[in-house]
N, C-alpha and C positions, 0 to 999 in steps of 0.2 A: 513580486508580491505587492510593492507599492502599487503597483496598477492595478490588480485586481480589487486591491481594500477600497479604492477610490472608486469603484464601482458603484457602492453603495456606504452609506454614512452608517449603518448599524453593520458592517461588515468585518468580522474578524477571521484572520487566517493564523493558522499554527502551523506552520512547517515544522515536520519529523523525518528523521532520519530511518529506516526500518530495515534491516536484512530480511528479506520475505521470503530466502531460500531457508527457513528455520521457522517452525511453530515458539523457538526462544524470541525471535525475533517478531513473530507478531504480538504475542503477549508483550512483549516490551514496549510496546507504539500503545498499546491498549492501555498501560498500568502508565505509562505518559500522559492517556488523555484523561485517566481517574487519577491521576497525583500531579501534573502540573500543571495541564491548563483546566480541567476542570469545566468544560463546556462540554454540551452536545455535540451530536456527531451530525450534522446535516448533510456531507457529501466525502464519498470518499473518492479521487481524483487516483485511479492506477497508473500511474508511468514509470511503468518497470519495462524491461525487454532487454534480455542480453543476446548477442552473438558474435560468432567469431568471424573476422573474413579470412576463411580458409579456402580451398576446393572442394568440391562439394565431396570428394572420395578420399580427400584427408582428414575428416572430421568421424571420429570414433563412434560408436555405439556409447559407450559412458557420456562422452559430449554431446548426444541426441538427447540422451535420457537427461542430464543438466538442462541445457536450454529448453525442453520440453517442462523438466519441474519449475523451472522459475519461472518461464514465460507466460505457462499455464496454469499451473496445481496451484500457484502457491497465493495466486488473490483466491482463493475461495476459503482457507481460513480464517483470513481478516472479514469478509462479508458473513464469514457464519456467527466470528466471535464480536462483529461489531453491531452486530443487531442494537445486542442490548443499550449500544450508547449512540443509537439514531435518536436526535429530537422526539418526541409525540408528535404521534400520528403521522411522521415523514419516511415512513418506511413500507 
């Protein structure tokens, strides 16, 4: 974090914590960025990705469809519901 803020001298970062396997969990990053830090949204940075190392024919149908939701489904409600808190005109 320090390294990146030193990037630039007008540069703030917010680190959050988010469960993205949950729509409770993205409204809660959201209702963080309108009640605590209170800035604009200029980038939203995804590094999420779960999996398990198993064999490829030990790993269930329900554990596909897991790793499939989180890995995949679950940024597309943070970029729908974060529109409204991108900067002007950076979106």
């Amino acid at each position: 974090m320090a390294e990146l803020s030193g990037l630039h001298d007008s540069a703030k970062l917010y680190p959050a914590v988010c469960d993205f396997s949950s729509k409770e969990g993205v409204d809660h990053l959201l209702k963080v960025l309108d009640g605590e830090i209170k800035a604009p949204l200029d980038v939203v940075v995804n590094n999420l990705g779960i999996f398990e190392s198993k064999k490829f024919e030990d790993i269930t149908d329900d554990e596909w469809f897991n790793y499939f939701n989180v890995n995949v489904r679950t940024t597309s409600p943070l970029h729908i519901n974060s529109k409204s808190h991108m900067a002007s005109g950076r979106c």
